[in-house]
C-alpha positions in Angstrom: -101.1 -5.9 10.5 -101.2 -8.7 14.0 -102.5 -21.4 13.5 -103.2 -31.7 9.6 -103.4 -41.8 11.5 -106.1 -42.3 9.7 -109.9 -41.3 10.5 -113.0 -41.0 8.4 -112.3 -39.2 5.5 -114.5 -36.4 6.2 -113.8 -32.9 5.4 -115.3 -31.6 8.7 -112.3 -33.8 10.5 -109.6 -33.3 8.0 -108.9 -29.3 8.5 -107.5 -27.3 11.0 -106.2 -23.8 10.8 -104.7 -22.1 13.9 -105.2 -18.3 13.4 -102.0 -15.9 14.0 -99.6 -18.3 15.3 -95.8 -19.5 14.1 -95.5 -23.9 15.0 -92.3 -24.4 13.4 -90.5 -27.5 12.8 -90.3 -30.3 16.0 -87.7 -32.3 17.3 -85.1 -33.5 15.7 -84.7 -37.7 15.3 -81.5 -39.7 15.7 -80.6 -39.7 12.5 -77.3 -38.8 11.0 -76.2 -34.9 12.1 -75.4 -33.5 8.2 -71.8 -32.3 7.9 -70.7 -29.0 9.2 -70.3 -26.2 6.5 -68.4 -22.9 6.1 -70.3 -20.2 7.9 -71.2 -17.2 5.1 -71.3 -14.3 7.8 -73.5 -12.5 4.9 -75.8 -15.0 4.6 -76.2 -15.7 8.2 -76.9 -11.9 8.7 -79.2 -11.9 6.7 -80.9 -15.2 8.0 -81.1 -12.8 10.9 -83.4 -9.9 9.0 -85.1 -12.5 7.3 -86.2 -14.6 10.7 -87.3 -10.9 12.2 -89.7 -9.9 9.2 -91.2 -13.4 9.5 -91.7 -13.0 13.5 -90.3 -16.3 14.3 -89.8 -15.1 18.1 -93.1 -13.9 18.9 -94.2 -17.9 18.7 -90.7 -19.8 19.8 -89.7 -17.9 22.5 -92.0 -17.9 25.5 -92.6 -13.8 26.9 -91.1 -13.1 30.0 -87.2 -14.3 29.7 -87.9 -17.4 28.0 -84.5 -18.8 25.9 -84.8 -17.3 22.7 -86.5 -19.4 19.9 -86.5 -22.4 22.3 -90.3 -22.9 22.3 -92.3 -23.7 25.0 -95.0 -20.8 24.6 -99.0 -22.3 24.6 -100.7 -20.4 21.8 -104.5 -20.6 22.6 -106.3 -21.8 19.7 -109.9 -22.4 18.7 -109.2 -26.4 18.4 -106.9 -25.9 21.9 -103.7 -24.7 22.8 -100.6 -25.2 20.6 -97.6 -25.5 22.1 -94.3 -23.7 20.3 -91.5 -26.2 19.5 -87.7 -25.6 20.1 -86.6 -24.6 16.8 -82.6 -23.9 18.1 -80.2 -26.3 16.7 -80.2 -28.6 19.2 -79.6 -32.0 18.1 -81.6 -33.4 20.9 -84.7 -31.2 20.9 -84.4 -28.8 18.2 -83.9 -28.5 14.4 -79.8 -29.6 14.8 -80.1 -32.1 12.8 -82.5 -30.4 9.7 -80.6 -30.7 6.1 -81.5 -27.6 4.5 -84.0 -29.5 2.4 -85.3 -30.9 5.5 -85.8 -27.1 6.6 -87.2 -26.1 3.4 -90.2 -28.9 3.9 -90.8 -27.6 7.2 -91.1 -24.2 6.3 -93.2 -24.6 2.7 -94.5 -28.0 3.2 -96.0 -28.1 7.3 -93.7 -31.4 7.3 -91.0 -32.0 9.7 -88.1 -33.8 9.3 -89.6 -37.3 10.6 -93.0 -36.6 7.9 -95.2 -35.9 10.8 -97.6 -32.8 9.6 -97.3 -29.3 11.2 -100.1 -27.4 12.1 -101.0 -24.5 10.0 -100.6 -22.7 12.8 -97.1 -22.3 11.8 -98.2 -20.1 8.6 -95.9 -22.6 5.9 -99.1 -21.6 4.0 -97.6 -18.6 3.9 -93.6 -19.1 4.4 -94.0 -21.3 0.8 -93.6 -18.3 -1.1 -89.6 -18.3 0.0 -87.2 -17.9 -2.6 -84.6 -21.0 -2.3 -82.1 -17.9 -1.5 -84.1 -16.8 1.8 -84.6 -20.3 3.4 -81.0 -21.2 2.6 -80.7 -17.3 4.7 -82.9 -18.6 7.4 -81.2 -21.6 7.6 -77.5 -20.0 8.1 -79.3 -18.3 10.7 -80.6 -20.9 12.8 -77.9 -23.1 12.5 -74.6 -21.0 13.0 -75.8 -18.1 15.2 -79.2 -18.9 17.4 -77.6 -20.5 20.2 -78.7 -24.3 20.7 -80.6 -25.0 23.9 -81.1 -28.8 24.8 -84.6 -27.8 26.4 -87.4 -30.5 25.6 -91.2 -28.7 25.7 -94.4 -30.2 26.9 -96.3 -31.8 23.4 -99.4 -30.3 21.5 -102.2 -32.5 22.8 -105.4 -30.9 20.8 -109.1 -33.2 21.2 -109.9 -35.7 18.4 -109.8 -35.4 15.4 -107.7 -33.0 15.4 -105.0 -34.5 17.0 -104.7 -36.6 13.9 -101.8 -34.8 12.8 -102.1 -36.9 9.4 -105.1 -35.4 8.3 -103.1 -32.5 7.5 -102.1 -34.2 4.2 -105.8 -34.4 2.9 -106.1 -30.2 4.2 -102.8 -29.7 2.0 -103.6 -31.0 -0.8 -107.1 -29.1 -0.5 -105.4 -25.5 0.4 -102.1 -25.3 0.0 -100.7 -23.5 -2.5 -96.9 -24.6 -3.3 -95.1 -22.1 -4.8 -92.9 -19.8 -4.5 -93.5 -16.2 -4.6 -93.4 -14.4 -8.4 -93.3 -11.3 -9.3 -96.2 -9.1 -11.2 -94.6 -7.6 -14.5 -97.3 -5.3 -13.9 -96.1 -3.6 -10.3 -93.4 -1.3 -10.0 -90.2 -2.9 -8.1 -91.7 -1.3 -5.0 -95.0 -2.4 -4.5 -93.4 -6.4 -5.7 -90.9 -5.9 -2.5 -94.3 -5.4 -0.4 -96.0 -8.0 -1.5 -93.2 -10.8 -0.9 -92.5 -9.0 2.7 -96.0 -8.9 3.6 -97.5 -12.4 1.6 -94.9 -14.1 2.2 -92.9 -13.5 5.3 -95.1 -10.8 7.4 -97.8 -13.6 6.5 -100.2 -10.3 6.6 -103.3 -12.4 5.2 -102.7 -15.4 8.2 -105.0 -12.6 10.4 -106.4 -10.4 8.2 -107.9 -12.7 5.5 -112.0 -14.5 6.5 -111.4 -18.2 6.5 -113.9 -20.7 4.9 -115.6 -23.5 6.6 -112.6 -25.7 6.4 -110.8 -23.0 8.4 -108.6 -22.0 5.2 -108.0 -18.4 3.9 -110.6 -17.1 1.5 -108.0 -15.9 -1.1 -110.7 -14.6 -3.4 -112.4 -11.1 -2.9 -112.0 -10.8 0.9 -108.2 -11.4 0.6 -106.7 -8.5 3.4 -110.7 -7.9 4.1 -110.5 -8.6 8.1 -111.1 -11.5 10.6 -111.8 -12.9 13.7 -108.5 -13.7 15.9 -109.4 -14.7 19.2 -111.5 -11.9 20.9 -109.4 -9.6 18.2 -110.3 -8.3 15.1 -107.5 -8.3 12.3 -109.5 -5.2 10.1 -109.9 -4.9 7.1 -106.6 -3.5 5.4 -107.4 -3.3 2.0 -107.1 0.5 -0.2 -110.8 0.6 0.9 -111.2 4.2 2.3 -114.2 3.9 4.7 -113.3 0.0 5.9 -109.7 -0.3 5.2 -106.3 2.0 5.0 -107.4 3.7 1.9 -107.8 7.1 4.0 -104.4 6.6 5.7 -101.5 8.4 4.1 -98.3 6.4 3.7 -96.2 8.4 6.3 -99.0 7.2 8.7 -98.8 3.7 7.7 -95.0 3.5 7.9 -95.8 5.2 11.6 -98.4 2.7 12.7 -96.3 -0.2 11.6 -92.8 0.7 13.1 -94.4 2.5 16.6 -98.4 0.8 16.7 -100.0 4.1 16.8 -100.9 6.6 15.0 -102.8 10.4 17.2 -106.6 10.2 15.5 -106.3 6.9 13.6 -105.3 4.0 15.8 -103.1 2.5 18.4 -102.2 -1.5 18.2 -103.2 -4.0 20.9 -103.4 -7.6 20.9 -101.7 -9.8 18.1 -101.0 -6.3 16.2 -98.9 -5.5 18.9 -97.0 -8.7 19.7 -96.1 -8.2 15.7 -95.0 -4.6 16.1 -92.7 -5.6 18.8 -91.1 -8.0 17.8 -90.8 -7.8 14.0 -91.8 -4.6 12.1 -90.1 -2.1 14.3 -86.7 -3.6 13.3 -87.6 -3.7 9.9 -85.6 -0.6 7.6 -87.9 2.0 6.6 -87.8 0.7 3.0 -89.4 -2.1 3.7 -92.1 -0.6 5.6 -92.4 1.9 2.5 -92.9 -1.2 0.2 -95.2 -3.0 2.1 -97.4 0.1 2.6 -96.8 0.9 -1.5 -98.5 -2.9 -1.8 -100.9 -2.6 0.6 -102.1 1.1 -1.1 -102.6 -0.6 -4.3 -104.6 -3.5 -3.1 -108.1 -4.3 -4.5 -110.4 -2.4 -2.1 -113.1 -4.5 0.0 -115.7 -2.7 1.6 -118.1 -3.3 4.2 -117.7 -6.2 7.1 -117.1 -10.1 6.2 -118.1 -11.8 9.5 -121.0 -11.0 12.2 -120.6 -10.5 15.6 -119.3 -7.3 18.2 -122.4 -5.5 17.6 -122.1 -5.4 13.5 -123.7 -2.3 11.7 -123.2 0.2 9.2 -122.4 3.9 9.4 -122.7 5.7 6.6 -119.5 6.6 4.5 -117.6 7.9 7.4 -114.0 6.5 7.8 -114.0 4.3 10.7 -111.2 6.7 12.4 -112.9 9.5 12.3 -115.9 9.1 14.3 -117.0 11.1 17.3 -115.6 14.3 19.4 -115.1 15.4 22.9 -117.8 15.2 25.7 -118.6 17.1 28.0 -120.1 14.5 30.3 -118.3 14.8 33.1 -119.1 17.9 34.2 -122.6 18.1 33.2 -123.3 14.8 35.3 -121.4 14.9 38.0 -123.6 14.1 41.2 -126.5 13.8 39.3 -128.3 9.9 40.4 -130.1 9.0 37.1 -127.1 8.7 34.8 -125.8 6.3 32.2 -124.0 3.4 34.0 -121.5 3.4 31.4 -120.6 6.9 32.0 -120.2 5.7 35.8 -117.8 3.1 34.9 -116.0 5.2 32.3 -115.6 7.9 34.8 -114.2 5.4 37.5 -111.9 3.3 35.5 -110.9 5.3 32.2 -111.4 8.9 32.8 -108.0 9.0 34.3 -105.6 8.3 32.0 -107.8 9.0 28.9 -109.3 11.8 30.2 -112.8 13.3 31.4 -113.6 14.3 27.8 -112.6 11.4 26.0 -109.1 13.4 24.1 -106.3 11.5 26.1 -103.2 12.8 26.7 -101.3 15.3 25.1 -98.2 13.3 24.4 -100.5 10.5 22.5 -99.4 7.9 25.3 -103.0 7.6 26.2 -105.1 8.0 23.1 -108.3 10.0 22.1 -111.2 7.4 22.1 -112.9 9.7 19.4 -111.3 9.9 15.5 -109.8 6.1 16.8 -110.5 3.1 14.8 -111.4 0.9 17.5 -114.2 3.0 18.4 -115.4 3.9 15.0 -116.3 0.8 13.1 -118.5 -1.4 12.1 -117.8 -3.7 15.4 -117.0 -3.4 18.3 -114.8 -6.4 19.0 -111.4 -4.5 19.8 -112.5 -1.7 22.2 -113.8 -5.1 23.9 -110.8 -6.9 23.5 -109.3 -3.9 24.6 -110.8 -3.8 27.8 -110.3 -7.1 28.6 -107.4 -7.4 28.1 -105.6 -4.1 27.6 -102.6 -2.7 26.2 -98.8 -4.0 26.1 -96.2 -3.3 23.3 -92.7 -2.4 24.0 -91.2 -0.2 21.3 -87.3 1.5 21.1 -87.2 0.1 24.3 -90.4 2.0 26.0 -92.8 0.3 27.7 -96.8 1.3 26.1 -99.1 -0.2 28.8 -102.8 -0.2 29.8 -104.0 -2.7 32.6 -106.3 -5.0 31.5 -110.0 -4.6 33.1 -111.0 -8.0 32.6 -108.7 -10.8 32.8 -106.3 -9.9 35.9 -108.4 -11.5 39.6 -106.0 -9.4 41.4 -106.3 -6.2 39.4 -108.8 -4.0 42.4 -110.7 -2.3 39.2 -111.2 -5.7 37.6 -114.6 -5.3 35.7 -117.7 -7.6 35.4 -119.5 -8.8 32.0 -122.1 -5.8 32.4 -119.8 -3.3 33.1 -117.7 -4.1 30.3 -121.0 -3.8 28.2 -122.2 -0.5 29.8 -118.8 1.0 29.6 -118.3 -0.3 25.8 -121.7 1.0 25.1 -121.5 4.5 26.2 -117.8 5.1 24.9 -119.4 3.9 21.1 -122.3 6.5 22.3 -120.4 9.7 23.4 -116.7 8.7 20.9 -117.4 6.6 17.9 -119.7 4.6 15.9 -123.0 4.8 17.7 -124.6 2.6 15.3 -123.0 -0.4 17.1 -124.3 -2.2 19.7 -122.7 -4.7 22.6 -124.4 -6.9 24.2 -123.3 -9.0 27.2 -123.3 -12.1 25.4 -120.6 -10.5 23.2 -118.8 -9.6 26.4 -118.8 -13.1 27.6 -117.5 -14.8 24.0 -115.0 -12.4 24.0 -114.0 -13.3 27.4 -114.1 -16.5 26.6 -111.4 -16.3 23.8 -114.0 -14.8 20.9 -116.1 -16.6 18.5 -115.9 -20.7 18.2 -115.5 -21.7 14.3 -117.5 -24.5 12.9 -115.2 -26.9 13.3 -114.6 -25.9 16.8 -118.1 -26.6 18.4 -118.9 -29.0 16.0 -115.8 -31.3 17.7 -117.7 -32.4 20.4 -120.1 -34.4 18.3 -117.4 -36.0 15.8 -116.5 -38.4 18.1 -119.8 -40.1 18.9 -120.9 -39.5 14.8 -117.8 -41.0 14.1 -118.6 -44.1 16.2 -122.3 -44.1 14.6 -121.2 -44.2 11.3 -118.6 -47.1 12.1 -121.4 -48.7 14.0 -123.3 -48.9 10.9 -120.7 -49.6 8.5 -120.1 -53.1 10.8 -124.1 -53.4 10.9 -123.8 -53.4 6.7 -120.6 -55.5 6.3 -122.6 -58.3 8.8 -125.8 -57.9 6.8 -124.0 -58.7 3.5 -122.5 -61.9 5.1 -125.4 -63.2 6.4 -127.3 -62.8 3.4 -124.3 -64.1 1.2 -124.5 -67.7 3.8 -128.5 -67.5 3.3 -127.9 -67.5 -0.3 -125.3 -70.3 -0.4 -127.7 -72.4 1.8 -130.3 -72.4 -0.4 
């Protein structure tokens, strides 16, 4: 608020879902180009809106002056790292030569043109709740104004099974919901806008939902309840006051989602971030109304759905408003028996967020008290955080914090343990003392944060697989030998 040849026809090796990533569809075949049409300036512009609120370009155009929406961009994954396809109209490595019901599979279905299976990933699971209006939008867009760039990229090559791209059919037919977005007789015009903007093409619940075993979204209680994304946290954004946005007014909502902060309530970082940049800032204020509207009115969810980051509880207090200024730096300056988290905090953060914890008057640098990061029931984003700090670009203006852990030329770089001391004194002295960190959850969130089932259970698939063939043979030989004893006697 911020991803499916043949093999054993076992569950456990027929899902995969990608968490907050956009695969679209892949290179276009030698087939027939389909004929050139009249170019509806309306409809290509708004293609255009349409392709921002869906954040193709976060995915298909690699950071740093990559071509836009010409792929190329490695999204790490739990199952390995996905590689963005060229989704210009290039007829030689690009979606040139999509129909628009070609296009429309792609985007609803996970199938591309030639029937090979996207991964989900790409969040069709999400995109199939397009009106037939907004794809034939999208598809304008691509086709007549996104300039086409004959640039081939480097294949997805994830471990088996999941590189059985078929098995994607079985995980379909299992979790995917076909249809297109309807709405509620029951909602006011508003709050229906919201829900289509943030179901369908913000794909809101593609982070912010649990998934089940099979690594699909639990769309029953915990819908919008939070989730593991990486070494991130998507929270819970549910009308929950405590755990969710129920105790955020809507002017700070709109706020958060058009500048990713928010002076005593939260600042984004990590996939939030990358989605404020380069989607919801551009979006009209309207729509940021409506999908704060839905949002407001959402079944609340409270308490955590997943373990991990220290878990606890903290009474009813609102996870932003934990904690107040210290005073620490003053009171133990000098002094040798002190808090080694207070010794990293004072080297490496009391500078820009200041010696007592309130940050900068401007808001540039927040307060790391009445901040959401530091006041919930985990800790997994003030780690994240550190790790791997701060870097949104919004109107134009750079909002940047170095990253402590993941840099090897970065002089202030910080080990496992000071991570854990620093994160542990900042929940101490700023937010939600109940939680602990330990180092191990410093190391699996360096790592790339908590392994799904299906991710550390890959290594044994192969040599189960082989077992169970081993002893389907061993059967089919047993039956023939007894069938010859038989015939013999």
């Amino acid at each position: 608020m911020n991803f499916r040849s043949l093999i054993p026809r076992s569950a456990a090796t027929l899902s995969l879902a990608l968490l907050g990533a956009c695969v679209c569809p892949g290179l276009a075949l030698a087939q027939e180009t389909p004929q050139p049409q009249p170019i509806d300036a309306a409809l290509v512009a708004r293609g255009r809106q349409l392709a921002v609120a869906a954040d193709c370009a976060a995915c298909h155009t690699t950071p740093k002056g990559g071509a836009p929406f010409a792929g190329g961009y490695a999204i790490e994954s739990p199952m390995g790292a996905i590689v963005a396809t060229n989704i210009t109209p290039s007829t030689t490595h690009g979606i040139g030569g999509y129909t628009l019901p070609e296009f429309q599979r792609a985007l609803r279905q996970g199938v591309r043109r030639d029937g090979t299976h996207l991964y989900p990933a790409m969040p069709y699971t999400a995109y199939t709740q397009l009106s037939d209006d907004d794809t034939a939008a999208l598809y304008a867009y691509f086709m007549h104004e996104v300039k086409p760039v004959d640039q081939p990229v480097a294949e997805t090559k994830l471990p088996f099974p999941f590189s059985v791209r078929a098995s994607m059919a079985v995980w379909n037919a299992l979790f995917l919901k076909d249809e297109r977005f309807r709405p509620d007789p029951g909602k006011s015009g508003q709050v229906n806008r919201g829900a289509y903007l943030g179901n369908a093409l913000a794909h809101c619940s593609t982070c912010h939902t649990p998934r089940n075993t099979l690594m699909a979204e639990e769309l029953g209680k915990p819908f919008l309840s939070g989730a593991n994304v990486g070494p991130w946290f998507a929270p819970n954004i549910t009308s929950d006051p405590r755990h969710g946005i129920g105790g955020w007014s809507d002017d700070e909502l709109v706020q958060y989602l058009r500048t990713g902060q928010v002076h005593g309530k939260a600042q984004a970082a990590g996939p939030m971030a990358e989605a404020i940049e380069h989607s919801l800032q551009y979006l009209p204020e309207s729509d940021l109304r409506a999908i704060v509207a839905y949002l407001k009115q959402t079944p609340p969810v409270s308490g955590g759905t997943a373990s991990g980051g220290g878990a606890a509880q903290g009474g009813g207090t609102a996870r932003h408003a934990f904690g107040e200024a210290s005073h620490d730096e003053v009171a133990l300056r000098g002094l040798k028996d002190v808090d080694p988290g207070w010794r990293v905090f004072s080297a490496s953060c009391a500078h820009c967020h200041q010696e007592n914890g309130t940050g900068t008057s401007n808001g540039e640098y927040p307060s790391l008290f009445h901040n959401s990061a530091t006041g919930g029931d985990r800790a997994d984003n003030l780690i994240a955080t550190i790790l791997h700090g701060v870097d949104r670009t919004v109107d134009g203006k750079p909002h940047f914090m170095p990253a402590f852990g993941d840099v090897a030329s970065f002089t202030d770089r910080l080990s496992d343990q000071e991570i854990t001391d620093l994160s542990n004194y900042v929940l101490t002295r700023y937010g939600n003392a109940a939680v602990k960190v330990s180092l191990e959850d410093v190391r699996i969130a360096r790592a790339g944060g908590p392994k799904p089932l299906l991710a550390t259970a890959q290594p044994f698939m192969v040599p189960a697989g082989v077992l169970v063939l081993l002893v389907l043979i061993a059967l089919v030989l047993r039956r023939r030998r007894a069938k010859r004893a038989r015939r013999t006697f």
